[in-house]
Backbone bond lengths (Angstrom), bond angles and torsions (degrees), N, CA, C in turn:
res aa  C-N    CA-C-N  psi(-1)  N-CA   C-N-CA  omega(-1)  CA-C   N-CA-C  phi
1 X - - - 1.457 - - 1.525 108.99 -
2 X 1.291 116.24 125.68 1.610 121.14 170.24 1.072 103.31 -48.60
3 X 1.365 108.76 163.71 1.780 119.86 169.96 1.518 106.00 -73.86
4 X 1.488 131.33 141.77 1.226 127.31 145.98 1.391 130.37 -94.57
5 X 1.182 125.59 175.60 1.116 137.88 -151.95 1.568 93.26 -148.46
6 X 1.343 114.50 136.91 1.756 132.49 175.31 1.469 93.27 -109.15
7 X 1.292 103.69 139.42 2.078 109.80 168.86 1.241 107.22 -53.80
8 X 1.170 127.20 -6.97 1.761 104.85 158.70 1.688 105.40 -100.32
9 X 0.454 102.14 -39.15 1.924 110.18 156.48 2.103 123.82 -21.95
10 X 1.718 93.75 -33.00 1.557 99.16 -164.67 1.238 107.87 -62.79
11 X 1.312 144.02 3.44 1.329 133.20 166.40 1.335 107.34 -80.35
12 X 1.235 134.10 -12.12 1.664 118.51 166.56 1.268 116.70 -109.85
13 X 1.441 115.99 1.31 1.539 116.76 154.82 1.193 133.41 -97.25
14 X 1.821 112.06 8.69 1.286 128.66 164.59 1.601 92.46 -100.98
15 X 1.114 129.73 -19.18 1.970 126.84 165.97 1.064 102.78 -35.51
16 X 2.062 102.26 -72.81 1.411 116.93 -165.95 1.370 107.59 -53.57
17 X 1.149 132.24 -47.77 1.630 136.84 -160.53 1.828 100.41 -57.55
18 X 1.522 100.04 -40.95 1.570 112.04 -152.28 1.913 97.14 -62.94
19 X 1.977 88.03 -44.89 1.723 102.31 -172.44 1.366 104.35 -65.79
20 X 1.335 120.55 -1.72 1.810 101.53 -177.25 1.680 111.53 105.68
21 X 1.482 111.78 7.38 1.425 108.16 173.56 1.547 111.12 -106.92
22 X 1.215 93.09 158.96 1.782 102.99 178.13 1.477 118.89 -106.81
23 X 1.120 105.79 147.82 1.573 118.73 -158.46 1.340 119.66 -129.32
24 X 1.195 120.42 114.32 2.036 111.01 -178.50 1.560 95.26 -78.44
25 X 1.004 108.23 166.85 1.886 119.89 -174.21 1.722 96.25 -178.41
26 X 1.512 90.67 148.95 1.672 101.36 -167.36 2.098 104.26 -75.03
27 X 0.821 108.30 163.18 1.476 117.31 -176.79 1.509 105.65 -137.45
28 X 1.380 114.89 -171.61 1.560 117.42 -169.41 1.779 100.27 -68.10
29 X 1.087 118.88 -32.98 1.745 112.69 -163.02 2.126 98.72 -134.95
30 X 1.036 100.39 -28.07 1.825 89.00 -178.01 1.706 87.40 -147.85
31 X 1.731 87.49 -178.16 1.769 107.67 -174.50 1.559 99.47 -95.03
32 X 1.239 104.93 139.98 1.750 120.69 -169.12 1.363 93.26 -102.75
33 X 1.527 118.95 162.47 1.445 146.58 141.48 1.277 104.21 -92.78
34 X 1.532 118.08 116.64 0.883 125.90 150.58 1.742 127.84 -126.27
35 X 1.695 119.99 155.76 1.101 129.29 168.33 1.367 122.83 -141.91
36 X 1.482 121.02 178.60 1.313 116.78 164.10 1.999 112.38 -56.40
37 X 1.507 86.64 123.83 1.636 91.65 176.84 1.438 113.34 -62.83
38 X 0.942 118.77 -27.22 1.978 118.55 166.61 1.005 123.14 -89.13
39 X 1.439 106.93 2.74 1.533 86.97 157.37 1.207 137.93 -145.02
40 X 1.361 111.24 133.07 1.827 144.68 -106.98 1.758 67.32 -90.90
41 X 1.148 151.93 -82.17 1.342 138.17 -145.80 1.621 110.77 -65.54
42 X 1.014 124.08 -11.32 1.618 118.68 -163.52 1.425 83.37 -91.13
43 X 1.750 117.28 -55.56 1.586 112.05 165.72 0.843 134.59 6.71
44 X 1.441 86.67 -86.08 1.512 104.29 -173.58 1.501 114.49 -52.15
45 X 1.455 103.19 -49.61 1.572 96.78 -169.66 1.208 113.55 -44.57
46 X 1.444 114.03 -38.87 1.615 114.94 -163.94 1.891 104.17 -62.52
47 X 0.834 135.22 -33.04 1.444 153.83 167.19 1.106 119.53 -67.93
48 X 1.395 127.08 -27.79 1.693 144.03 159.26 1.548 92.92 -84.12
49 X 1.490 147.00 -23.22 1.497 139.34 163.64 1.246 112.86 -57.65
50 X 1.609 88.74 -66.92 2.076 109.18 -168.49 1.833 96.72 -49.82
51 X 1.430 131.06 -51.35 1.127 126.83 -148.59 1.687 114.00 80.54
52 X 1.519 116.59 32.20 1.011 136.52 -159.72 1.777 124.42 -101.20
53 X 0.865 147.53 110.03 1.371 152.61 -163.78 1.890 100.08 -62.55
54 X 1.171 112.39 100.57 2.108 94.94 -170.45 1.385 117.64 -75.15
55 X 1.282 139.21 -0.99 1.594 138.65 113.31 1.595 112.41 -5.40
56 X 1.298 131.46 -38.73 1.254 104.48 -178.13 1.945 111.54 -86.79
57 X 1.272 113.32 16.23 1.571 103.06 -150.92 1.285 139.50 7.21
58 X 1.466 120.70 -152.68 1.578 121.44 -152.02 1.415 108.83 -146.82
59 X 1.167 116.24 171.48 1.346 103.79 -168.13 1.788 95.46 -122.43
60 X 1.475 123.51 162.76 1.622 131.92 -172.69 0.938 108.25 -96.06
61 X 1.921 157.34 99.51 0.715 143.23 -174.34 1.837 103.04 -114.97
62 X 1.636 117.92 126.53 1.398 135.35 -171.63 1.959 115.69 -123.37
63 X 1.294 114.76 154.61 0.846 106.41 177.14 1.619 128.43 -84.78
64 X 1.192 106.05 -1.96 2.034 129.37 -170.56 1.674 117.15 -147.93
65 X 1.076 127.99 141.10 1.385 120.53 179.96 1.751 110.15 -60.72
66 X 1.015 119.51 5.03 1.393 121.33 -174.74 1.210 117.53 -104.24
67 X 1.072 108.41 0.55 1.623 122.47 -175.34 1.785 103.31 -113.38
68 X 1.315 117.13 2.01 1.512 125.83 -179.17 1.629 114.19 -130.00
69 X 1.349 84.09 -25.77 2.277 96.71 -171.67 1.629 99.20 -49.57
70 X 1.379 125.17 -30.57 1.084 119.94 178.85 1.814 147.91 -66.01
71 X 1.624 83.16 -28.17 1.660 116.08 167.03 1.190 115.55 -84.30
72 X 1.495 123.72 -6.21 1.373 121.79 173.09 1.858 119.34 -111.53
73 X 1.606 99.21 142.82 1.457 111.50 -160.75 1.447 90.67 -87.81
74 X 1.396 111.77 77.89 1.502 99.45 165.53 1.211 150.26 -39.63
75 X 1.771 89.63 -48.41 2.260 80.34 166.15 1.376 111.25 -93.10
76 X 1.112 96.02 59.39 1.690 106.37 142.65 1.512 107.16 -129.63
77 X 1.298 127.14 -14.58 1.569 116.41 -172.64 1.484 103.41 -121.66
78 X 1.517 102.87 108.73 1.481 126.95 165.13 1.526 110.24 -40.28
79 X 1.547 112.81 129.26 1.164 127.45 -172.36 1.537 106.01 -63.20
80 X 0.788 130.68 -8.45 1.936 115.88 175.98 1.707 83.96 -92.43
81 X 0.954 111.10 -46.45 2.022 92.67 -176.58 1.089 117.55 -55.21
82 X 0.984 123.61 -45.24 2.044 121.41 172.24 1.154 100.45 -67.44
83 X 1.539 140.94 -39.30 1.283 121.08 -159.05 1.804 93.54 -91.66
84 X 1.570 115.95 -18.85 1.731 91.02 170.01 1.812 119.63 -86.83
85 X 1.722 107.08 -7.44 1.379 107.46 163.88 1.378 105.20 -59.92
86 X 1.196 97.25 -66.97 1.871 118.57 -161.59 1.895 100.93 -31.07
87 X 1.256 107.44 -41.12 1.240 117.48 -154.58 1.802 103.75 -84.20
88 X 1.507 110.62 -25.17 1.449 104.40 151.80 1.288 131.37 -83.34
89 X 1.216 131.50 26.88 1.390 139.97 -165.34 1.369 105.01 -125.61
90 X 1.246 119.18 154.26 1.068 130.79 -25.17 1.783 111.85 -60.01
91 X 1.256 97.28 157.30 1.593 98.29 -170.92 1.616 117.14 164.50
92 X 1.678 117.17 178.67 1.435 105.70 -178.55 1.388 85.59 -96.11
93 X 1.217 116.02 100.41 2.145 124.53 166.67 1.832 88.90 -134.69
94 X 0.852 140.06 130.07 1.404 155.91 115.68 1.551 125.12 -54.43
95 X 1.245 136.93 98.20 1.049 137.07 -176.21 1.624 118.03 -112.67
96 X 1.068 129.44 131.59 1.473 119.55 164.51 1.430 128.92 -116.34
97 X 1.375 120.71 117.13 1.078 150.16 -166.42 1.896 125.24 -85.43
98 X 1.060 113.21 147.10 1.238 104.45 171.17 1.464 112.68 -54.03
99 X 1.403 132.98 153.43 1.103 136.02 -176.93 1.726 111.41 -98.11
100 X 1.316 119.97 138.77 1.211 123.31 168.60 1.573 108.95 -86.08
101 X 1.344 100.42 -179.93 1.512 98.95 172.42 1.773 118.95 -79.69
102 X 1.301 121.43 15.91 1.335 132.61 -134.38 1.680 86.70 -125.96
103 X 1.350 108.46 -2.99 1.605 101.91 -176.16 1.491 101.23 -120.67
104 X 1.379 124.16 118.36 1.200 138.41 172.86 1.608 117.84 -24.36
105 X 1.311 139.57 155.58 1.448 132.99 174.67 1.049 113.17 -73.22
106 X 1.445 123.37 -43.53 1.612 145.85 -166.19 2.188 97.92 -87.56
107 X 0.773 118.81 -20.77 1.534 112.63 139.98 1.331 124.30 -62.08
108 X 1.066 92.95 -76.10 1.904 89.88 -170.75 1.909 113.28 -62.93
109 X 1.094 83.46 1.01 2.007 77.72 170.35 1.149 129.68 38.61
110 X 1.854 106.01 32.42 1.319 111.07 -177.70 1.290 128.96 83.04
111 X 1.176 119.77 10.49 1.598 138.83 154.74 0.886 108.86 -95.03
112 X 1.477 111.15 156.98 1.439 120.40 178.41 1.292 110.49 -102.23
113 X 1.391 137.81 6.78 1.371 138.58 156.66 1.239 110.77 -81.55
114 X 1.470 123.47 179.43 1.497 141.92 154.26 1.524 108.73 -114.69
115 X 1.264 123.75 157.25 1.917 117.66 -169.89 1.661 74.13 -122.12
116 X 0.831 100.98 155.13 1.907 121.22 -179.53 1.621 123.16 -162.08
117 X 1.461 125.58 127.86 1.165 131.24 155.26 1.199 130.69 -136.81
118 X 1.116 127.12 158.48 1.509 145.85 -161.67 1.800 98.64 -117.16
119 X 1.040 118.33 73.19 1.441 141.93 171.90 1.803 115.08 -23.89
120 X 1.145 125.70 112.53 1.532 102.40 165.54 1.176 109.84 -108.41
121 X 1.385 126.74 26.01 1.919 140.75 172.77 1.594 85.95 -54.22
122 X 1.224 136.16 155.94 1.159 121.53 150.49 1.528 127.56 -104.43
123 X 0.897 114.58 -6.74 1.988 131.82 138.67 1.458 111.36 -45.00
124 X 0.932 119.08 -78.90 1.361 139.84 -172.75 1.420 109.24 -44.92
125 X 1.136 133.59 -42.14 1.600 156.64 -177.65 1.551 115.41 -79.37
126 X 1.384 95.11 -37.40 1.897 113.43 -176.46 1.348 86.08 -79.47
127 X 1.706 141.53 -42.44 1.233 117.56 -145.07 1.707 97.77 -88.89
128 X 1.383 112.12 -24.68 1.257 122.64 173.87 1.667 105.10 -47.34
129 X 1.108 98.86 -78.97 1.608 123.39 165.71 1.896 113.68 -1.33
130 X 1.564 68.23 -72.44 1.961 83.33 -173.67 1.691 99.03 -80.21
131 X 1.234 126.60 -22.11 1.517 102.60 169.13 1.659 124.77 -90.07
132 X 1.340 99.17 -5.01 1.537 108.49 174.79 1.347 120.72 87.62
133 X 1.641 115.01 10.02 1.399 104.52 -174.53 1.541 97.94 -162.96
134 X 1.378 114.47 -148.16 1.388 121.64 -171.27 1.792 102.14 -130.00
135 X 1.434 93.58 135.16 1.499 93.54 -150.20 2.155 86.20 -118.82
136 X 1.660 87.60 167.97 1.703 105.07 177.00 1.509 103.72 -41.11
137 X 1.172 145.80 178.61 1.296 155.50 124.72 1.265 125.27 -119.52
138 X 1.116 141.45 75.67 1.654 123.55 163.67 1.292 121.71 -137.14
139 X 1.548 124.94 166.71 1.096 116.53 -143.21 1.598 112.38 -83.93
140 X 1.380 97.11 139.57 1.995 98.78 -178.20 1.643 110.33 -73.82
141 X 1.432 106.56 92.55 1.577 111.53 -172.99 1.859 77.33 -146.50
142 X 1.346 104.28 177.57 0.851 138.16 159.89 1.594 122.27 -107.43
143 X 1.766 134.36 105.39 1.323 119.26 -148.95 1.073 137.53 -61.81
144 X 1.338 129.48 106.15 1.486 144.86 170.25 1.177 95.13 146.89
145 X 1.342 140.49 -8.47 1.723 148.12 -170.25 1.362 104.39 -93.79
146 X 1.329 124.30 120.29 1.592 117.90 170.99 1.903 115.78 -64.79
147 X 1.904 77.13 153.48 1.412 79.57 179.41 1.406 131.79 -65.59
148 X 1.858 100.70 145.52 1.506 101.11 171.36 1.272 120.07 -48.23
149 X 1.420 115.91 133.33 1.492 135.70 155.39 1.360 136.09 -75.28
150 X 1.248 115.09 -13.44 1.530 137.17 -158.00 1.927 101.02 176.52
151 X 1.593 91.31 160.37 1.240 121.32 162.53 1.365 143.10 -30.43
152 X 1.229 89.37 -42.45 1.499 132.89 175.38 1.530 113.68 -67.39
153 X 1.173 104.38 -64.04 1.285 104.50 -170.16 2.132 101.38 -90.81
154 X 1.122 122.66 -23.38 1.640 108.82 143.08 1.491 131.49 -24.04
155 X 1.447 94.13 -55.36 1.629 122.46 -172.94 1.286 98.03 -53.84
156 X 1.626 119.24 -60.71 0.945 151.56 -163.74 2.064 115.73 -51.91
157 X 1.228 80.81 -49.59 2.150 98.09 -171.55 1.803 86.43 -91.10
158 X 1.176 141.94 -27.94 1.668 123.97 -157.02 1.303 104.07 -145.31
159 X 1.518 124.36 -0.56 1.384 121.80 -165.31 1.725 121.36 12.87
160 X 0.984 110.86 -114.60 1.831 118.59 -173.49 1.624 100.56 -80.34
161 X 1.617 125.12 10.41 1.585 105.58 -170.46 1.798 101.87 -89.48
162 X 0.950 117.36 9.65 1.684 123.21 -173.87 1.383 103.46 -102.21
163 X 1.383 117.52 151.29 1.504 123.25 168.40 1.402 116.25 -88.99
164 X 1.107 116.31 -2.31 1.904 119.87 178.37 1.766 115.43 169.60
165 X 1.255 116.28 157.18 1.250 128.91 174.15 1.228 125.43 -124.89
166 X 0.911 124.63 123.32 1.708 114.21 174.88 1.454 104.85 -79.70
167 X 1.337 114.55 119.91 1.484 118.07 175.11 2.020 93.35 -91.11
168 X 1.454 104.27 121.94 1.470 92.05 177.40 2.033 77.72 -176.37
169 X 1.158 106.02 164.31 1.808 122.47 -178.70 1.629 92.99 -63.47
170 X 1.605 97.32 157.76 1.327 101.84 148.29 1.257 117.27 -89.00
171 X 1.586 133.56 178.93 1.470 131.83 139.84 1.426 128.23 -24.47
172 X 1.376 122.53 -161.52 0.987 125.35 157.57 1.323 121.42 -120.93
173 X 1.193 142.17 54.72 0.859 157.78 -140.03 2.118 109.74 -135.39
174 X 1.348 112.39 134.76 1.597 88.70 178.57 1.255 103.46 -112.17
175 X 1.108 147.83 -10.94 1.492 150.64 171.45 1.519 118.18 -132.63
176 X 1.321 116.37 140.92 1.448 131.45 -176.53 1.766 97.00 -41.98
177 X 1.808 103.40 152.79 1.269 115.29 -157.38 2.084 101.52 -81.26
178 X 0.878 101.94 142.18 1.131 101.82 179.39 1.602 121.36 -66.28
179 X 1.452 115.23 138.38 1.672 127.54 166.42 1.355 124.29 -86.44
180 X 1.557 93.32 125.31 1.492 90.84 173.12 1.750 112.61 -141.79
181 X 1.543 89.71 179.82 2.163 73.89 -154.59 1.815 85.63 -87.96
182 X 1.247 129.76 134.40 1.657 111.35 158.85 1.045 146.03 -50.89
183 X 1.328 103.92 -39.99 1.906 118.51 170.22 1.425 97.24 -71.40
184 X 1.169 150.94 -62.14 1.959 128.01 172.17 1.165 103.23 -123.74
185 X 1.102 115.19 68.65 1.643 104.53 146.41 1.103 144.22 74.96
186 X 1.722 105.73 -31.29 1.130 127.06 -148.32 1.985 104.47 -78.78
187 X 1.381 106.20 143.09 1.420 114.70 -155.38 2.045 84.76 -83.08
188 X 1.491 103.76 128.81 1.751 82.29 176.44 1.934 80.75 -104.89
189 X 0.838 106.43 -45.83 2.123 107.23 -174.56 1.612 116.25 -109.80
190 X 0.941 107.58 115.45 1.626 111.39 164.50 1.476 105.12 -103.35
């Protein structure tokens, strides 16, 4: 069994994150894998977890727009578009953005966007919080397996191969947050 972590706990599961380990933690609708987005070995693992092709990349999920402003190629996105993203945030909105140079290759999985959200889980936001930045997001399944719901079934898809869990609720949410492109709109995931 991975180590868990209690929400007063997230200062040593932003440790693990910091040292290079990966961590499931609850999100608005299922339990995420997350790690440091730079770094290319924790990555991977998460993709050596999922059983996952890393061509599809991942999306950045943070607790503040300041923890993401950096991954985005601003002059490319017209100021009423950030300010009508901005204005759904924090929240379950997924947006994808032009990419700056500030977002790893092995993130973006070969797109030329970045997917980004500003979380209002309040787990999800704290773990940001306590790790100081904007961390991996994707779902703790194994691929083609729906996402974990609980603890249990974490335990269940990765047993002891994880460095920590945040035991804490999900959202309320029943399905992963929807994608959409920022510059039009366009829905890529419901």
């Amino acid at each position: 069994m991975s180590k868990r972590y209690t929400l007063a706990e997230l200062d040593g599961a932003a440790d693990v994150l910091r040292s290079g380990g990966v961590v499931a933690y609850p999100t608005e609708a299922v339990f995420g894998l997350g790690c440091d987005p730079h770094n290319r070995t924790a990555f991977e693992r998460i993709f050596e977890l999922k059983q996952r092709p890393a061509t599809q990349g991942v999306l950045l999920i943070a607790a503040d727009f300041t923890q993401i402003a950096h991954y985005i190629d601003m002059a490319k996105v017209p100021a009423g578009v950030l300010a009508q993203v901005r204005a759904s945030w924090p929240g379950p909105f997924t947006w994808i953005f032009p990419r700056s140079a500030e977002v790893p290759e092995w993130v973006a999985g070969g797109h030329a966007g970045i997917a980004l959200r500003v979380t209002a889980h309040g787990p999800a936001a704290a773990l940001c919080r306590a790790y100081g930045g904007a961390l991996v997001s994707t779902s703790a399944n194994p691929h083609g397996q729906p996402g974990a719901r609980d603890t249990v079934t974490v335990a269940t898809y990765f047993g002891d191969r994880l460095d920590g869990v945040v035991d804490a609720p999900l959202g309320g949410a029943t399905a992963p947050t929807t994608i959409r492109d920022a510059l039009t709109g366009a829905i890529i995931r419901t």
